[in-house]
C-alpha positions, 0 to 999 in steps of 0.5 A: 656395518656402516652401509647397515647404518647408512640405511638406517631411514629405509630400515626405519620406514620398512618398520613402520610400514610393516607394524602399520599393514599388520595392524590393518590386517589383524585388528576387527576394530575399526579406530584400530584399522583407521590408526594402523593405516595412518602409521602406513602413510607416515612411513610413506611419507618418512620414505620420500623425504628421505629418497628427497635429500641430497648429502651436502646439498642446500636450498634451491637459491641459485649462489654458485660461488658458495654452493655446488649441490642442491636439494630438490624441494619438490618431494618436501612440497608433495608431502607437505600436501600429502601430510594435510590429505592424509589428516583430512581423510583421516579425520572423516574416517573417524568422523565415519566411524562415529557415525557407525558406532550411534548406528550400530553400538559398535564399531567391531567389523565383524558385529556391524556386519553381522548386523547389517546382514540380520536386517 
């Protein structure tokens, strides 16, 4: 039981990652699609923070009398960039979407692409 809840994050992260591929796969709507994929990327995100911490380690400030172990900064720092791409492209995949919407009225996969292929 204790290993169970030690891996508590990983179980976290499998969750989301799941609800969020199901949501791309299932869903016809494309806001539905853009917010299913956001889910995906936070539980990518969740599941390098996590890899990213140490148990008992610090900030990389360099004092060996009272610290031992250290946390490597680097994945807070990748995901921090990570976080801001994300929201960037998350903001033109919307920013698109209502661009197809005045387009075609809709922004159901299936009937912009049954219109699409009328013309």
């Amino acid at each position: 039981m204790n290993t169970i809840l030690g891996l508590f994050n990983y179980w976290i992260v499998i969750i989301l990652m799941m609800t969020g591929f199901y949501i791309v796969m299932s869903r016809r709507n494309l806001i539905k699609k853009v917010i299913g994929l956001s889910i995906f990327q936070t539980s990518v995100f969740l599941l390098y923070i996590t890899m990213g911490k140490r148990a008992g380690g610090t900030a990389p400030i360099l004092d060996h009398e009272r610290f031992e172990h250290y946390t490597n900064p680097l994945p807070s720092v990748l995901i921090l960039t990570a976080i801001v791409v994300g929201v960037a492209t998350t903001s033109v995949a919307l920013a698109l979407i209502v661009r197809i919407h005045e387009a075609y009225g809709t922004v159901e996969e299936d009937e912009v692409r049954g219109m699409d292929g009328a013309e």
